[in-house]
C-alpha positions in Angstrom: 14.3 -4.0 26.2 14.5 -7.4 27.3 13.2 -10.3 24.9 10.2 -11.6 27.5 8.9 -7.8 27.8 9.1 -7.4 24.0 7.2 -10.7 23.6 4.4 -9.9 25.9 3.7 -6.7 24.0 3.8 -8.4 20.8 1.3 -11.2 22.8 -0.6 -8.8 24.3 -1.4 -6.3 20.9 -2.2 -9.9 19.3 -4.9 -10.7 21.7 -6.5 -6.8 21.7 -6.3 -7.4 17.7 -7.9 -10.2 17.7 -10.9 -9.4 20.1 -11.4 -6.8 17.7 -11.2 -8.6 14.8 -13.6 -11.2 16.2 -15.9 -8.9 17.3 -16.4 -7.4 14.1 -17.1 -10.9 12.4 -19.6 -11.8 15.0 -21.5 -8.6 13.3 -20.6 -9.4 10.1 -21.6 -13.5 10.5 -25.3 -14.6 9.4 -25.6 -17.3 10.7 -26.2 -16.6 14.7 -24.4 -19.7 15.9 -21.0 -18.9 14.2 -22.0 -15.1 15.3 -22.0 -16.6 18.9 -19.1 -18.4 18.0 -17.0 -15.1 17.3 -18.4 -13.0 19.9 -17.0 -15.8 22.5 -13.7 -16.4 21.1 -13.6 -12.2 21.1 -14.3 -12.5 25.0 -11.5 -15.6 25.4 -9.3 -13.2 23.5 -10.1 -10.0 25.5 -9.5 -12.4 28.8 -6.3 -13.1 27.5 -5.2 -9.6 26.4 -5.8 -8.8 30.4 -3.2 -11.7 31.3 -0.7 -10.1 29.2 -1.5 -6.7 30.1 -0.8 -7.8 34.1 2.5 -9.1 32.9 3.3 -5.7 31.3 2.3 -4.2 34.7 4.3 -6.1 37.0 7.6 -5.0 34.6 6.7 -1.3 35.1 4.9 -0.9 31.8 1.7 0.8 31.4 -0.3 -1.2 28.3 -2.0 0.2 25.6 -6.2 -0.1 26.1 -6.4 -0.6 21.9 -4.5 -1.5 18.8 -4.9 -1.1 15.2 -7.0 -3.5 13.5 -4.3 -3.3 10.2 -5.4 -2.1 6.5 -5.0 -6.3 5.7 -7.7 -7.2 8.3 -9.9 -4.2 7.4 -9.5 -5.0 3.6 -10.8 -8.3 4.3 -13.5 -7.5 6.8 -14.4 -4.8 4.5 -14.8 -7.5 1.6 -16.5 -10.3 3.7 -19.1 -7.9 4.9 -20.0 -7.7 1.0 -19.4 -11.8 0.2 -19.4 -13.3 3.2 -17.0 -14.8 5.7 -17.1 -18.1 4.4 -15.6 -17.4 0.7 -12.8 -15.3 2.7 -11.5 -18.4 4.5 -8.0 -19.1 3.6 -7.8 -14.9 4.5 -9.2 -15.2 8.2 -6.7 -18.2 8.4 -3.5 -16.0 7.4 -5.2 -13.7 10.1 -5.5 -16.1 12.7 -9.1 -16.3 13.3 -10.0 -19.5 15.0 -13.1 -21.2 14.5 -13.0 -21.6 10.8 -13.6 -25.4 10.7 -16.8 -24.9 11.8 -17.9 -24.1 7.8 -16.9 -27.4 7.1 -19.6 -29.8 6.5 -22.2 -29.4 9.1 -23.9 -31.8 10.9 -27.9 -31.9 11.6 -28.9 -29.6 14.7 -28.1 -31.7 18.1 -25.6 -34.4 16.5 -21.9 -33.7 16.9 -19.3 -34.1 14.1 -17.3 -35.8 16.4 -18.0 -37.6 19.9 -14.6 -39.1 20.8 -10.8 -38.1 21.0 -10.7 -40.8 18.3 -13.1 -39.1 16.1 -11.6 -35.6 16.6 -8.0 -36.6 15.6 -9.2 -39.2 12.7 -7.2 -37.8 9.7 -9.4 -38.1 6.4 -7.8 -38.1 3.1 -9.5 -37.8 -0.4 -8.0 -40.8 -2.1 -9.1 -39.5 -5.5 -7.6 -36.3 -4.8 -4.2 -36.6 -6.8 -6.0 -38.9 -9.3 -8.4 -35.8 -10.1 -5.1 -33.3 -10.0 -3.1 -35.5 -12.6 -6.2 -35.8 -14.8 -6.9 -32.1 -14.8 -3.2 -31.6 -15.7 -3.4 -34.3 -18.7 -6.7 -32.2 -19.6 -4.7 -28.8 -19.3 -2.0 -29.8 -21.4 -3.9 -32.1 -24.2 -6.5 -28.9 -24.9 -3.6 -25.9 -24.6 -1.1 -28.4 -27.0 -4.0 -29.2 -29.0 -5.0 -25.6 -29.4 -1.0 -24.3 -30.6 -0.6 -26.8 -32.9 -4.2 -25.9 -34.4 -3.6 -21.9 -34.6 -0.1 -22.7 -36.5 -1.8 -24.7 -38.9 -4.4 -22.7 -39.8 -1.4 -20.2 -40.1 -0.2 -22.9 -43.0 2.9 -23.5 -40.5 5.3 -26.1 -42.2 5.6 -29.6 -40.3 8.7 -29.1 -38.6 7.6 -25.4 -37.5 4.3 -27.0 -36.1 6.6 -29.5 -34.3 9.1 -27.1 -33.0 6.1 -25.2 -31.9 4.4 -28.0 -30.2 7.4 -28.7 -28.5 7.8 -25.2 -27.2 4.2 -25.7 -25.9 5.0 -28.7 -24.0 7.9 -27.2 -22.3 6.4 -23.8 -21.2 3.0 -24.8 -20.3 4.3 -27.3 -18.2 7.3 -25.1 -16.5 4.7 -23.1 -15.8 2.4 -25.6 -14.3 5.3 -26.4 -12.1 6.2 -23.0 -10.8 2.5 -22.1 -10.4 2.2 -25.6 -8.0 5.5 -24.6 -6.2 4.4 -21.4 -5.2 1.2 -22.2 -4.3 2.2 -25.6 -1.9 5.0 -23.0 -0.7 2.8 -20.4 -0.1 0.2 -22.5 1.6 3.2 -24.4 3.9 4.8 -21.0 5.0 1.0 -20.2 6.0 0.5 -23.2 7.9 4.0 -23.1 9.7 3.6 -19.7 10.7 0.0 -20.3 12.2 1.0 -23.6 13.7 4.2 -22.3 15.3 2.1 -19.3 17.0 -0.2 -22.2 18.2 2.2 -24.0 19.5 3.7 -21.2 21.9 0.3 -20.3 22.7 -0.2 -23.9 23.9 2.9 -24.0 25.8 2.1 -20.6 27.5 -1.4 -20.9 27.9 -3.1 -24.4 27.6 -5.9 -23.8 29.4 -7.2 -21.0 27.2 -6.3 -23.2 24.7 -8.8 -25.9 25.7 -11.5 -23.5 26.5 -11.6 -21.7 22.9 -11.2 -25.9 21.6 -14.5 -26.4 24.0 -16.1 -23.1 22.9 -15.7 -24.7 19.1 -17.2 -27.9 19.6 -20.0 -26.6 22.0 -20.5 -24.1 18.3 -20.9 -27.7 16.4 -23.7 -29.4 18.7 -21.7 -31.3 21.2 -22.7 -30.8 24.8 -20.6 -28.6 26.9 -19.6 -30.7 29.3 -18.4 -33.1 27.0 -16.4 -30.6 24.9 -14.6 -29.6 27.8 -13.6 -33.0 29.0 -12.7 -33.6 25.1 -10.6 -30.6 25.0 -8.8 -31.1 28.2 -8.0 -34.5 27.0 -6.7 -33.4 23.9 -4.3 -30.8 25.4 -2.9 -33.3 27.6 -1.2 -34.5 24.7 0.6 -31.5 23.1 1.4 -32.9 19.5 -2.2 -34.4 19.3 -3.3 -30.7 20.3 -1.4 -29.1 17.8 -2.6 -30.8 15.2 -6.4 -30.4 16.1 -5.9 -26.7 17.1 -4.8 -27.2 13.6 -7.2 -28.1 12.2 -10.2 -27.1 14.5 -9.3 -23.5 15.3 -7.5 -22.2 12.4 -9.4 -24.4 9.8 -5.9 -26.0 8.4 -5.7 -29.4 7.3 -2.6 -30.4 7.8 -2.9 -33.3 5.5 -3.3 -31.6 2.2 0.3 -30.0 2.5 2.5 -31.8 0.5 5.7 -31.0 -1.1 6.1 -28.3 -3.2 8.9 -29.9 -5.1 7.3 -33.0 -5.8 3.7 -30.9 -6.9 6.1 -29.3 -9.0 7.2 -32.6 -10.6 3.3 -33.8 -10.2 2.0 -31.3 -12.4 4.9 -30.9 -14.6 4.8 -34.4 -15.5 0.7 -34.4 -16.1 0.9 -31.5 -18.1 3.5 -33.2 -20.4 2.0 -36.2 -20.5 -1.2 -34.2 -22.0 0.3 -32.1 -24.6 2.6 -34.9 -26.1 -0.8 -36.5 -27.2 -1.0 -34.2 -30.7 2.8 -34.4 -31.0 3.3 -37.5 -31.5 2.2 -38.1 -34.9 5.0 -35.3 -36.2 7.8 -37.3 -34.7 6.9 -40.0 -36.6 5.7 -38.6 -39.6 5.0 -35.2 -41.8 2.6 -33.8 -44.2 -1.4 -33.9 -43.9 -1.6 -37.1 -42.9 0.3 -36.5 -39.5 -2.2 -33.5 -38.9 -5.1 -35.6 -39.2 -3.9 -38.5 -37.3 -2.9 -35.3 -34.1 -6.8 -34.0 -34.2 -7.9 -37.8 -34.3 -5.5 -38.7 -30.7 -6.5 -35.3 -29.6 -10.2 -36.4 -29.7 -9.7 -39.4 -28.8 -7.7 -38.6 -25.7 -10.4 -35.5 -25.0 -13.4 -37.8 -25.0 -11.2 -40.2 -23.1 -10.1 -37.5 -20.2 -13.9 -36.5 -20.0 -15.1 -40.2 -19.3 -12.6 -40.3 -16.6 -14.1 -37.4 -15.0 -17.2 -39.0 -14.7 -15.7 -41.1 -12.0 -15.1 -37.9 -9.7 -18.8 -35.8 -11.1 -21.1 -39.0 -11.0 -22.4 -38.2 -14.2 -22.8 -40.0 -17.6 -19.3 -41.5 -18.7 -20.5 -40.9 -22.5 -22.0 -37.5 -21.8 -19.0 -36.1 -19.8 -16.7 -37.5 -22.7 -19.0 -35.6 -25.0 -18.7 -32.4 -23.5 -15.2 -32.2 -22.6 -14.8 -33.5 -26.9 -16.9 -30.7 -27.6 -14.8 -27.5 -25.3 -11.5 -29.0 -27.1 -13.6 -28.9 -30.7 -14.4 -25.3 -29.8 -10.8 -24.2 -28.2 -9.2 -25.9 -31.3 -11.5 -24.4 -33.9 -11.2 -20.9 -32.8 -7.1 -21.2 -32.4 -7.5 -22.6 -35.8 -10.1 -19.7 -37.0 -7.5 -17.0 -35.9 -4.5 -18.6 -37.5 -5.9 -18.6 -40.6 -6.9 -14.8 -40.4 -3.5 -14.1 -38.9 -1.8 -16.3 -41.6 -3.8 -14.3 -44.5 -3.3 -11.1 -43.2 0.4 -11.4 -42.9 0.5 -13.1 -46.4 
């Protein structure tokens, strides 16, 4: 079997899959534009599956009329048809579905998102977006940290065993921080690369499909059809610029939110330490009660602190939001506290 024959089968089952797949969203989709949406991409797809099924054809080989949908896709359309399609998202994406961007943020009936080339390959980026991530790391670490050092006490832990513990705190929570962030950045890279690199050969095979399912999407988000196909012809002159709004239109990927999953590692490894040194600190300078009060006063401190500096991202009241995140810690660390004291009697 020769590599070209193989791949137009493997094309071919891809595009019947798909039809089907897109078919059943449309019946599964609420909202009758997006329906529309689905049931038009099914029909690109179906076209498709017929170009690939004359290919077979011409090299003596008679195509199959259906394929298997997959127990993945039917879990997930199984599971949508229950919550929804937009919750199930980043699945459709792993499946291919194009489209997705259009549950992005909507605009009014009869106003494009976008009017231009230039508006269509604008990147945005959420400056606050690693801010938020190493605050939320700081928090994760200071309450966690906080928490340990609390249970032991109430266990009536010795000073060094409360630093030795606090220490082993530090250390896993924030190894484990780092591996979760790795995987996830990985995992969310090998998507996007395996998407992307699909896209790309379906591009160099088939542009002009390509630019109709781009036009069918932007005709889906309120801009007029003649204008979506002049944009999307335009944009598929240009094959990296394609890519990345075939990206980013179709499969709902944004490239710019892949970073590295080393340095997310390091990112979150780093704000997690940086959180549950906070109530260690007075132990490596001192002992005795005096160095447990002064780790519950920094740990409040830093809590109200953290909380203030999450206003800036919830727009709400700098005092308040202090408050409140002041409060959760109070509770997390009381209740660690609460249960090393039973645990500590009992085993008395």
């Amino acid at each position: 079997m020769s590599a070209t024959l193989a791949g137009a089968r493997d094309s071919h089952a891809e595009e019947l899959r798909s039809a089907r797949l897109y078919r059943a969203l449309a019946r599964i989709e609420r909202d009758p534009r997006i329906a529309a949406l689905f049931a038009r991409l099914g029909e690109a797809a179906e076209e498709q599956a017929r170009v690939w099924a004359d290919k077979l054809r011409a090299a003596g080989e008679a195509p199959p009329a259906t394929v298997a949908l997959g127990a993945r896709a039917r879990a997930a359309l199984a599971l949508a048809g229950l919550i929804g399609v937009r919750p199930m998202r980043p699945v459709f994406a792993a499946l291919k579905v194009r489209g997705l961007s259009i549950y992005g943020t909507a605009a009014p009936p009869g106003h494009p998102q976008a009017a231009t080339v230039e508006d269509i390959g604008r990147r945005h980026r959420t400056g606050g977006g690693n801010l938020r991530a190493a605050v939320f790391g700081v928090n994760d670490g200071l309450v966690s940290n906080a928490s340990l050092i609390l249970g032991m006490a109430g266990a009536a832990a010795e000073p060094r065993t409360l630093l030795l513990t606090g220490i082993a705190g530090l250390l896993a929570g924030a190894f484990s921080m780092a591996a979760g962030e790795y995987v996830s950045v990985r995992s969310q890279r090998e998507v996007f690369e395996y998407q992307i690199g699909l896209e790309r050969e379906e591009l160099a095979e088939y542009p002009q499909a390509e630019a109709d399912e781009l036009a069918l999407i932007y005709t889906a988000k309120g801009m007029p059809a003649d204008d979506a196909r002049r944009l999307a012809q335009h944009l598929v002159a240009d094959p990296e610029r394609a890519l990345d709004t075939l990206a980013r239109e179709e499969l709902g990927l944004n490239p710019d939110e892949l970073g590295s999953p080393w340095g997310a590692a390091t990112y979150s490894f780093l704000a997690f330490a940086a959180g549950a040194v906070i109530p260690l600190l007075p132990y490596l300078i001192t002992a005795g009660p005096k160095a447990f009060v002064v780790s519950i006063a920094l740990a409040a401190a830093a809590l109200f602190g953290v909380g203030a500096i999450l206003s800036f991202f919830t727009g709400r009241n700098a005092l308040l939001s202090g408050l409140r995140m002041l409060s959760i810690g109070a509770l997390a660390g009381a209740a660690t506290y609460g249960i090393g004291k039973l645990i500590g009697v009992s085993v008395a």
